[in-house]
PyMOL CGO cylinders between C-alpha atoms (Angstrom):
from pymol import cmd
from pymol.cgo import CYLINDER

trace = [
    CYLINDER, 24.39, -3.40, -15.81, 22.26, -5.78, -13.88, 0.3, 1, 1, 1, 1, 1, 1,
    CYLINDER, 22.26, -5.78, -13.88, 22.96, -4.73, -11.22, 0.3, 1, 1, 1, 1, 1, 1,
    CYLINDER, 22.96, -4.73, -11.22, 22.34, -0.65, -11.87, 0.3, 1, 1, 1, 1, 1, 1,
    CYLINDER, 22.34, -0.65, -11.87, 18.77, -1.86, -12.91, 0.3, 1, 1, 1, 1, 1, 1,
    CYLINDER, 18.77, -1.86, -12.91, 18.17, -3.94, -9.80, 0.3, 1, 1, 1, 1, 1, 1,
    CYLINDER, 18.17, -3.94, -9.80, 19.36, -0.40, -7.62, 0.3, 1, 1, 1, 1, 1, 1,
    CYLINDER, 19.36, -0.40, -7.62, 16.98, 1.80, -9.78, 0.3, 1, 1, 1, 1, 1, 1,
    CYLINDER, 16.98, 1.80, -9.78, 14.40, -0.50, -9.37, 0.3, 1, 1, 1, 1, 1, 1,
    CYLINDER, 14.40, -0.50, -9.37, 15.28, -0.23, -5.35, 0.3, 1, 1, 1, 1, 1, 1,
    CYLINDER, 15.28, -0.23, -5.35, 14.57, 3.19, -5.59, 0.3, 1, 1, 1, 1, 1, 1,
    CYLINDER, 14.57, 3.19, -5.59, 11.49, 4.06, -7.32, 0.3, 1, 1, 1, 1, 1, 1,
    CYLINDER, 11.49, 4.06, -7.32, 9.90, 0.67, -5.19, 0.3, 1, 1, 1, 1, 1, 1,
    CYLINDER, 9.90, 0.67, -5.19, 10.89, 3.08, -1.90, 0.3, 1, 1, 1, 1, 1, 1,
    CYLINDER, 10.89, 3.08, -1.90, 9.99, 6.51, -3.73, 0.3, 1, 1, 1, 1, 1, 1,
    CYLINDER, 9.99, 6.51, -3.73, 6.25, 4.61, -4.72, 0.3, 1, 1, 1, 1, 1, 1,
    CYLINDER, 6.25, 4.61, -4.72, 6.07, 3.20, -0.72, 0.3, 1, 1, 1, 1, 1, 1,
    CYLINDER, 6.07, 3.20, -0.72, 7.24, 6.77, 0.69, 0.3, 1, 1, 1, 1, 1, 1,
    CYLINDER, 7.24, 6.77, 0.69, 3.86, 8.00, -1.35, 0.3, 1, 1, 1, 1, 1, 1,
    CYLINDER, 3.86, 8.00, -1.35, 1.61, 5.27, 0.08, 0.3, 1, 1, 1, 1, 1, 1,
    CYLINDER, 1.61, 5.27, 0.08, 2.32, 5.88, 3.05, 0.3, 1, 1, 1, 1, 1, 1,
    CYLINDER, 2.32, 5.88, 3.05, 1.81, 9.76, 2.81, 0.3, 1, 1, 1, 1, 1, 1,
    CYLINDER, 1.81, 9.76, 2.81, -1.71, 8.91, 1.04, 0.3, 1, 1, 1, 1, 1, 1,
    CYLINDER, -1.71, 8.91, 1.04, -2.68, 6.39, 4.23, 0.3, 1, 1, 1, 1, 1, 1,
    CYLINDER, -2.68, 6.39, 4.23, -1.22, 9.25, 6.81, 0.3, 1, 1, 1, 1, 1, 1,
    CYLINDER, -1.22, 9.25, 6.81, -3.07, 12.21, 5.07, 0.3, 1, 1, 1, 1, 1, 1,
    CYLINDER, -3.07, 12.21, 5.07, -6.19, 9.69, 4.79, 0.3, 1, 1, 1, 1, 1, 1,
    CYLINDER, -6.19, 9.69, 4.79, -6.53, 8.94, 8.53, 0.3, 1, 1, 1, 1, 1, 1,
    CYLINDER, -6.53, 8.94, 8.53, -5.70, 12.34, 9.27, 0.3, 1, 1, 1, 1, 1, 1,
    CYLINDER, -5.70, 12.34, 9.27, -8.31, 13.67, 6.85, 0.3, 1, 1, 1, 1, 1, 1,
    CYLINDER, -8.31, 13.67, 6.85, -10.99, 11.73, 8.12, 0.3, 1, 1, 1, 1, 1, 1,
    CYLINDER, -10.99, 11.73, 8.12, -10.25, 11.94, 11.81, 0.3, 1, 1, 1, 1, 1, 1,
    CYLINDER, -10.25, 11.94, 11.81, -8.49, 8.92, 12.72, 0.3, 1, 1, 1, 1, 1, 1,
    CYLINDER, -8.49, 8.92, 12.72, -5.75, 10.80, 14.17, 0.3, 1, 1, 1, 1, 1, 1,
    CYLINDER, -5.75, 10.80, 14.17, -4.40, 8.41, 16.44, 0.3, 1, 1, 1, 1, 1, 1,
    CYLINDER, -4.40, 8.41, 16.44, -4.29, 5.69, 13.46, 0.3, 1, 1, 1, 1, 1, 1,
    CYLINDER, -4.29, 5.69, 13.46, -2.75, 8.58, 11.49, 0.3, 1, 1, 1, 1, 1, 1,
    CYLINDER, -2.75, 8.58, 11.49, 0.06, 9.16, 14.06, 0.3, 1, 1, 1, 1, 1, 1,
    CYLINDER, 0.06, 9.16, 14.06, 0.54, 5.53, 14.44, 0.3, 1, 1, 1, 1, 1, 1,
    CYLINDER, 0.54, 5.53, 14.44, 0.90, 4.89, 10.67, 0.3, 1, 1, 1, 1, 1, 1,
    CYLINDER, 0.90, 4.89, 10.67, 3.15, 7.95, 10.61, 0.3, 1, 1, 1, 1, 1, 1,
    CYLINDER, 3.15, 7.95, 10.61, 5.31, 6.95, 13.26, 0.3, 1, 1, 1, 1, 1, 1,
    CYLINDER, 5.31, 6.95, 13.26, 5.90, 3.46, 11.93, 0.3, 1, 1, 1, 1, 1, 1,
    CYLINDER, 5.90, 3.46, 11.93, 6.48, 4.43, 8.40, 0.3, 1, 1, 1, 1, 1, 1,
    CYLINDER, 6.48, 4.43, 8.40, 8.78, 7.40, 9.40, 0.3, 1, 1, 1, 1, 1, 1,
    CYLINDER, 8.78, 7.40, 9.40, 6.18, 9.46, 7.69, 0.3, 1, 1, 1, 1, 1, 1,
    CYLINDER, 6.18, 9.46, 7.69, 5.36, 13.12, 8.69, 0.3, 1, 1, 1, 1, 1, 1,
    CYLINDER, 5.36, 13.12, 8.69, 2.03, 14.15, 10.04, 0.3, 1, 1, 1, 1, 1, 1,
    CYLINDER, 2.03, 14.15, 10.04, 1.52, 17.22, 8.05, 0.3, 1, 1, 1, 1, 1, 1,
    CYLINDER, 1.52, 17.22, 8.05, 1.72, 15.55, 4.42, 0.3, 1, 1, 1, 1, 1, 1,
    CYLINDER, 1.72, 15.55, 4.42, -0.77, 17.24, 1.52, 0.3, 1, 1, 1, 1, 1, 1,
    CYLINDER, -0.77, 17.24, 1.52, -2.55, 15.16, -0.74, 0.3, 1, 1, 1, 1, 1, 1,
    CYLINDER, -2.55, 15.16, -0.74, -5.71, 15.78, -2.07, 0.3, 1, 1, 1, 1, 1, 1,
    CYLINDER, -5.71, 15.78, -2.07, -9.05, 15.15, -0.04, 0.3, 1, 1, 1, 1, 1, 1,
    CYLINDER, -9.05, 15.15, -0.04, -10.47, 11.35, -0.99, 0.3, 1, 1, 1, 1, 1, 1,
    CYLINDER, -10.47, 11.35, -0.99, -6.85, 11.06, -3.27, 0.3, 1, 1, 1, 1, 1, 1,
    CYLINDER, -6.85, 11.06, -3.27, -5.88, 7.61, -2.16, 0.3, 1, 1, 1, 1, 1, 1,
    CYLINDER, -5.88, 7.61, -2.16, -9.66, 6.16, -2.34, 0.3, 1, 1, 1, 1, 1, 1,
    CYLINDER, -9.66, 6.16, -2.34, -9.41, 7.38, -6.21, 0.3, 1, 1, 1, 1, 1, 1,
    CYLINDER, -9.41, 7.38, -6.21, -6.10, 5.58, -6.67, 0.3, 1, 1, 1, 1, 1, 1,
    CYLINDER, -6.10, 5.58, -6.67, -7.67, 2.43, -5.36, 0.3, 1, 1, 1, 1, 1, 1,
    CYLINDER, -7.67, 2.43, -5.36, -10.73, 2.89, -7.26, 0.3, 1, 1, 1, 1, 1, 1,
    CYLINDER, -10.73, 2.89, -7.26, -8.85, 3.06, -10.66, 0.3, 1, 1, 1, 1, 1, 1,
    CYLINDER, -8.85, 3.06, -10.66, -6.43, 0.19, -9.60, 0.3, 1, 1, 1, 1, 1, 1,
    CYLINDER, -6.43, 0.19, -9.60, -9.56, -2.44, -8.82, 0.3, 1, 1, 1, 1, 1, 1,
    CYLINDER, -9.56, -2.44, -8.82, -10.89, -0.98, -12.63, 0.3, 1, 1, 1, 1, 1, 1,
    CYLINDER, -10.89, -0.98, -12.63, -8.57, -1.87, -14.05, 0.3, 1, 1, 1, 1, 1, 1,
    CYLINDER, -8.57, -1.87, -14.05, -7.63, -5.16, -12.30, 0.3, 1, 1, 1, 1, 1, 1,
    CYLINDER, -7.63, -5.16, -12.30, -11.50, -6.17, -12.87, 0.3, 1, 1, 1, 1, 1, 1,
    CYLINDER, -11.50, -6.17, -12.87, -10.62, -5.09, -16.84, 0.3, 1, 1, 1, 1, 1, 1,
    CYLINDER, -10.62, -5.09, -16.84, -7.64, -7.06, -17.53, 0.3, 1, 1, 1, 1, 1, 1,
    CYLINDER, -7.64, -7.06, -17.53, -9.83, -10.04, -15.22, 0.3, 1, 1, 1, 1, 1, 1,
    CYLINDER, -9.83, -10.04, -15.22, -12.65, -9.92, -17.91, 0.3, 1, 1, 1, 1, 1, 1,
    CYLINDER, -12.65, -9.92, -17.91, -9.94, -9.43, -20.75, 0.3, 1, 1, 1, 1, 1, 1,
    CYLINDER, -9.94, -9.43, -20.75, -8.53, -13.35, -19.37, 0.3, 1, 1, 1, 1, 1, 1,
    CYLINDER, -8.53, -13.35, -19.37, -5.42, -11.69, -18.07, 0.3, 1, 1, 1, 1, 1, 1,
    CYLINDER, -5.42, -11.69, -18.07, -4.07, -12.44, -14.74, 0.3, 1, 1, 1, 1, 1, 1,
    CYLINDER, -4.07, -12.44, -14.74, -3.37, -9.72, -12.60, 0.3, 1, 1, 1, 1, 1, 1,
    CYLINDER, -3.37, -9.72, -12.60, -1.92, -9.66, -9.10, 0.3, 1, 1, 1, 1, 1, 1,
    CYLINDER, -1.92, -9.66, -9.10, -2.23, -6.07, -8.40, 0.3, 1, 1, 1, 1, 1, 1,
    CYLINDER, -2.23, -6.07, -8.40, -4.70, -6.85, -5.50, 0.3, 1, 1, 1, 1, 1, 1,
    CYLINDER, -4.70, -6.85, -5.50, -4.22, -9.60, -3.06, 0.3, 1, 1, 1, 1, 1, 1,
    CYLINDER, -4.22, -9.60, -3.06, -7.98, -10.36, -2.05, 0.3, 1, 1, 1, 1, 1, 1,
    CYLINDER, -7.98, -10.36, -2.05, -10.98, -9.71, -4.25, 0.3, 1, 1, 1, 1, 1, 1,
    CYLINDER, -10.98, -9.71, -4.25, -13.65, -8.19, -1.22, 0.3, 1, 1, 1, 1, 1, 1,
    CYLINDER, -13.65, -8.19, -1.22, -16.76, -9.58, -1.34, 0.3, 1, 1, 1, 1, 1, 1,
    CYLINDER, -16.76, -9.58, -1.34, -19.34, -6.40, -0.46, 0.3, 1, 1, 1, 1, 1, 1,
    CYLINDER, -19.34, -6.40, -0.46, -21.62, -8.03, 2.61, 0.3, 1, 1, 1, 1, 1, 1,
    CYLINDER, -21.62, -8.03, 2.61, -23.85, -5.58, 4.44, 0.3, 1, 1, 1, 1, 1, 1,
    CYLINDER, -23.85, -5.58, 4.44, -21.53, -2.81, 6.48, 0.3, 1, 1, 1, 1, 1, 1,
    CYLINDER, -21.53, -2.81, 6.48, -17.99, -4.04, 5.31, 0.3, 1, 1, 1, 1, 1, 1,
    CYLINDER, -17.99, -4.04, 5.31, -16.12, -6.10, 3.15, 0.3, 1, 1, 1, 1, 1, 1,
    CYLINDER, -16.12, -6.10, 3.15, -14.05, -9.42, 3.89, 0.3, 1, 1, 1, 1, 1, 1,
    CYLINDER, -14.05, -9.42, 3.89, -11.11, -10.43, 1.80, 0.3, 1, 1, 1, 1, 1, 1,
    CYLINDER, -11.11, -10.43, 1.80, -11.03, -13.66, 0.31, 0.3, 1, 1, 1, 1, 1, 1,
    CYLINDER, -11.03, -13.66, 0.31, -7.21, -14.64, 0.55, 0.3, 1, 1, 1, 1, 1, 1,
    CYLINDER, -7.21, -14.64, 0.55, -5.59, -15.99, -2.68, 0.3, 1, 1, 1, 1, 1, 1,
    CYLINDER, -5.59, -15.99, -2.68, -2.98, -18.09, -2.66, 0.3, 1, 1, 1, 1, 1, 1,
    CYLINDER, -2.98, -18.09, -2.66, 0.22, -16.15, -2.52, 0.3, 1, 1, 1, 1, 1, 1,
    CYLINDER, 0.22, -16.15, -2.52, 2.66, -16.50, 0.14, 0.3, 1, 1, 1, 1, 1, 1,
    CYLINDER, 2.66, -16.50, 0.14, 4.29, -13.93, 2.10, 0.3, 1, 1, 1, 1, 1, 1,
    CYLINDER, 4.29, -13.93, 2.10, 7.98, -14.40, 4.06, 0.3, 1, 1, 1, 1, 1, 1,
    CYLINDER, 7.98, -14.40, 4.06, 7.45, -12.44, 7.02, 0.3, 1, 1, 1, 1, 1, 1,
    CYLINDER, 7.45, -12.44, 7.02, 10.79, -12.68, 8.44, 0.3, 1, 1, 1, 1, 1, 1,
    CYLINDER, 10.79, -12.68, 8.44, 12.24, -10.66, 5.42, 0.3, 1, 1, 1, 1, 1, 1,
    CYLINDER, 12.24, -10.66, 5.42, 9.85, -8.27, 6.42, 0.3, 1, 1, 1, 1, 1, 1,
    CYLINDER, 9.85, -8.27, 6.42, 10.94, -8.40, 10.21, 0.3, 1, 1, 1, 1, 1, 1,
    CYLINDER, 10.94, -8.40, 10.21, 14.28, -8.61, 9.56, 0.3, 1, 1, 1, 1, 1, 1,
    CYLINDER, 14.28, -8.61, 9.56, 14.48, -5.66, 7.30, 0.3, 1, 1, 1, 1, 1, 1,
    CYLINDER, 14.48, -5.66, 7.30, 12.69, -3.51, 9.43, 0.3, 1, 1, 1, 1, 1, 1,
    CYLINDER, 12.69, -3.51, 9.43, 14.25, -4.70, 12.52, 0.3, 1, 1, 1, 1, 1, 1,
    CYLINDER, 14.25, -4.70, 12.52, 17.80, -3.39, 11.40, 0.3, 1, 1, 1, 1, 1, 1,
    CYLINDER, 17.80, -3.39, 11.40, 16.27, 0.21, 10.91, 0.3, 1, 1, 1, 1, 1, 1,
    CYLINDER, 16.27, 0.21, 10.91, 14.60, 0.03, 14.15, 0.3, 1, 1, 1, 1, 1, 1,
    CYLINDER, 14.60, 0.03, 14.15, 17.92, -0.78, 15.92, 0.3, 1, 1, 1, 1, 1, 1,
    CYLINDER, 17.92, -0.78, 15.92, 19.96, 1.33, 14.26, 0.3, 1, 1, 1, 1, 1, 1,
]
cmd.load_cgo(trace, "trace")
């Protein structure tokens, strides 16, 4: 039963990814960053031509830093964000927490669809 859990949970991780990556693609695209938009797309497998709303995934980030700054002031601990950005002039810069990343999962996992 585990196990059935662990493969659903597979699957809605890559349905919720596939969807990111159409909302960064249409983004790009959207706001004339085309070659950024067709380099995302091509490393994501994503197509060019996906529909999402104008300004969609700067809404979905908006809500997702309210209510990470709402369960912050509430004393909960939330990891939904890696970086808190600190707003200085034109940009922001992320302040790195301390998480850890194992980047040769990453490689390897993507390496075997690359080769394939």
């Amino acid at each position: 039963m585990e196990s059935n859990n662990s493969l659903e949970q597979t699957l809605q991780d890559g349905k919720l990814y596939r969807h990111v990556n159409a909302l960064i693609v249409a983004h790009l695209r959207d706001n004339n960053l085309n070659q950024a938009a067709s380099a995302v797309a091509s490393a994501t497998m994503t197509p060019m031509n996906v529909e999402a709303r104008p300004n969609k995934l700067l809404e979905l980030v908006a809500k997702g830093l309210a209510v990470e700054k709402e369960e912050t002031v509430r004393g909960g601990v939330s990891t939904a964000v890696p970086f808190d950005p600190i707003i200085t002039g034109y940009g922001s810069i992320p302040t790195p927490r301390a998480a850890s990343v194992d980047f040769r999962q990453f490689i390897s996992h993507h390496t075997f669809f690359l080769t394939s």
